[in-house]
C-alpha positions in Angstrom: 0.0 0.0 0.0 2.8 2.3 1.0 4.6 1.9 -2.4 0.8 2.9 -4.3 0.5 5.9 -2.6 4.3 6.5 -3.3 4.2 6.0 -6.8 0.6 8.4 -6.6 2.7 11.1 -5.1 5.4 11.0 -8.0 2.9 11.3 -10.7 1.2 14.1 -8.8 4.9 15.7 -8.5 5.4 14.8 -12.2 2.3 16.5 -13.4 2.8 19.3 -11.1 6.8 19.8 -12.3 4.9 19.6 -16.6 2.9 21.8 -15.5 5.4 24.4 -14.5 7.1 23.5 -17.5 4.5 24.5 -19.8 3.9 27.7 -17.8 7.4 28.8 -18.5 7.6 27.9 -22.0 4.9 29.9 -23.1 2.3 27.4 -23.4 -0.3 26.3 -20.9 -1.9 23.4 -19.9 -5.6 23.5 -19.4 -6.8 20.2 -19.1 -6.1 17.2 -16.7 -7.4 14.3 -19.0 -9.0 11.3 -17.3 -11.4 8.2 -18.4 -13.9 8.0 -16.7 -15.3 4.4 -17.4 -15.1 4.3 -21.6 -15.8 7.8 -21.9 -12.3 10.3 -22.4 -12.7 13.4 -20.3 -11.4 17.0 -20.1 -11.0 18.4 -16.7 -9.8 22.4 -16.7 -7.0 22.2 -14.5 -7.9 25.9 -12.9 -11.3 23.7 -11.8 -9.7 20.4 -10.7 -7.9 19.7 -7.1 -6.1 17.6 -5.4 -5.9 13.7 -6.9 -6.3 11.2 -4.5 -5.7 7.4 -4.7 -9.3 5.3 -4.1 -10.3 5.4 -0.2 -13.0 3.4 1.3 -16.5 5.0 0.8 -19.1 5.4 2.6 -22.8 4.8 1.2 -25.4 7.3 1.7 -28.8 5.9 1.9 -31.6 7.4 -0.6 -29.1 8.7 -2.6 -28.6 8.5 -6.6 -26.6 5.6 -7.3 -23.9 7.8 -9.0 -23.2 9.1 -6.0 -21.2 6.6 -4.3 -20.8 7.8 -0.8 -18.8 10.0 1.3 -14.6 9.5 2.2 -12.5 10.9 4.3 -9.4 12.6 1.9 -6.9 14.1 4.2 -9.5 14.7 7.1 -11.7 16.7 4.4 -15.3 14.7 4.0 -15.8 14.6 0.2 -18.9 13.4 -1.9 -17.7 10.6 -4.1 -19.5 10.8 -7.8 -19.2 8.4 -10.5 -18.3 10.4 -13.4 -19.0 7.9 -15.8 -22.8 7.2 -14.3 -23.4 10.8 -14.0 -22.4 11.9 -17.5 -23.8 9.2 -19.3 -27.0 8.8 -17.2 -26.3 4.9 -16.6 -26.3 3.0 -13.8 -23.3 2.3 -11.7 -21.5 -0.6 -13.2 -20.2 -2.3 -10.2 -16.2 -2.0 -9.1 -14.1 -4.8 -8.6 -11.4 -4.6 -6.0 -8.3 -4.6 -8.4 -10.7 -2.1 -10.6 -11.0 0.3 -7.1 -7.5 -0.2 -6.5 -6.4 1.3 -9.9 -8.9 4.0 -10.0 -8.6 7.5 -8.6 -11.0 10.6 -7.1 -10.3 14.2 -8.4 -11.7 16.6 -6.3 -13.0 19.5 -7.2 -11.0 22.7 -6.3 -11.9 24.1 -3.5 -12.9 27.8 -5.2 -16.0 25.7 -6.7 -17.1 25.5 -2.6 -18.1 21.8 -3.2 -16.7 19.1 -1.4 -16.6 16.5 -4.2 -14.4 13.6 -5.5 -15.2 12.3 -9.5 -14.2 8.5 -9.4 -12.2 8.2 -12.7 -10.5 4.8 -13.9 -7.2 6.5 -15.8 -5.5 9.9 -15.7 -4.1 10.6 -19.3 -2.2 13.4 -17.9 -2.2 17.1 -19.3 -3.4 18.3 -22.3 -3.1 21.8 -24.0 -5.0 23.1 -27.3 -2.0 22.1 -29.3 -2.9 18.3 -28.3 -6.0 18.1 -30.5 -6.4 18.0 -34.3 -9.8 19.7 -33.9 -12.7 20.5 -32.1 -16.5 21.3 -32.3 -19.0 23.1 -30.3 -21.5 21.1 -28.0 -24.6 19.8 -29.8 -28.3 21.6 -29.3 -28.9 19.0 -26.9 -25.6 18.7 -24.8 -26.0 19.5 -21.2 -24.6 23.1 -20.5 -21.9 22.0 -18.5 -20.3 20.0 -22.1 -17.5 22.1 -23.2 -16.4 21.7 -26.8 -15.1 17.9 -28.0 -11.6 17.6 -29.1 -10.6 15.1 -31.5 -6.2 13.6 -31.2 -4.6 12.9 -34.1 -5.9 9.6 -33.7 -9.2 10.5 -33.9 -10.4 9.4 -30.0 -12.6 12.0 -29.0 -12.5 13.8 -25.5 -15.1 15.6 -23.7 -14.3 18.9 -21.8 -16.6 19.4 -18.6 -17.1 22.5 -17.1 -16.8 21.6 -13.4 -17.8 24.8 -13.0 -20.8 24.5 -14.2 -21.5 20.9 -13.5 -20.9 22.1 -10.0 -23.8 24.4 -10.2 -26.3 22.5 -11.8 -29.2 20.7 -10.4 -28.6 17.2 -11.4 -25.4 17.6 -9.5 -27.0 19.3 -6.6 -29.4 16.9 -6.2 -28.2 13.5 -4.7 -31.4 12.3 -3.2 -33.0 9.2 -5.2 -36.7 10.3 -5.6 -38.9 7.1 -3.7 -41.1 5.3 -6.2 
C-alpha cells in the first residue's frame, strides 16, 4: 500500500513539475485528462484539485446511485461521484477490487465551494490546445456544462466538462434518489 501511494505522489509531482514546464515555455496546460469508465474526459486544470488514490467510501442511503458515498481525503469529507454514471445517465456498473485499486477521485478545487471527488479509472495526464487535431461546439442537446469535443490525431474523442458548471447545476446538486 505504502509503495501505491508513493508512486501516486510522483505522478502528482510529475504533473505538477509539466505543469510548470509549460507555464514557463509559453504554453499552458488547461486540461487534466482522465477516463472515466469508456468515456475520455477533459477536466480544466484551474477547476480540478487535489488527486487522491481510491479510499473506502461510505454509502449514503436514498441517494442517486452515481453518487457513491462520502470519504474521508486528508480529514476533508468529500462526496464521491461516478463520473462515468453521471455523464452518461447509466447506472453504476459495479467496481471490482483490483478495478478500485487502480482508480482515482479528483476533487474539485476548493474555489468551486463543493466538497466532491469524480471516481475516474485512468489519468491521461495534461493536455493543451496544441494536443488536438480539432474541435466542435457542444450539440443543441448537450447539457450546458459539455464544453467543446476535441478530437487527437488519432481521432479518439475527449469531452471537456465545465466543473464549474456541473458544480452548479441541479442534477449535481441533487443526490437524493426520488422514492417510487
Amino acid at each position: 500500500m505504502a509503495a501505491k501511494k508513493q508512486a501516486l505522489r510522483d505522478f502528482q509531482s510529475y504533473l505538477a513539475q509539466r505543469l510548470v514546464a509549460a507555464q514557463t515555455s509559453g504554453a499552458t496546460a488547461s486540461w487534466l485528462a482522465v477516463q472515466a469508465g469508456e468515456a475520455r474526459v477533459l477536466l480544466p486544470l484551474s477547476h480540478s484539485g487535489e488527486i487522491f488514490a481510491w479510499s473506502s467510501v461510505r454509502r449514503v442511503p436514498y441517494t442517486h446511485d452515481w453518487f457513491l458515498g462520502v470519504a474521508n481525503l486528508r480529514g476533508g469529507l468529500f462526496g464521491v461521484v461516478d463520473l462515468e454514471a453521471l455523464l452518461n445517465h447509466k447506472p453504476v456498473r459495479p467496481h471490482t477490487e483490483a478495478e478500485l485499486a487502480q482508480s482515482r477521485l479528483v476533487a474539485l478545487n476548493p474555489v468551486l465551494e463543493v466538497n466532491c471527488a469524480l471516481l475516474i479509472e485512468r489519468l491521461q495526464g495534461l493536455r493543451t490546445i496544441d494536443s488536438f487535431a480539432s474541435s466542435s461546439a457542444p450539440g443543441d442537446g448537450a447539457p450546458p456544462y459539455h464544453g467543446h469535443l476535441y478530437a487527437d490525431a488519432d481521432g479518439t474523442q475527449w469531452q471537456e466538462i465545465n466543473l464549474q458548471v456541473l458544480s452548479q447545476h441541479p442534477l449535481f446538486l441533487d443526490i437524493g434518489a426520488q422514492s417510487a
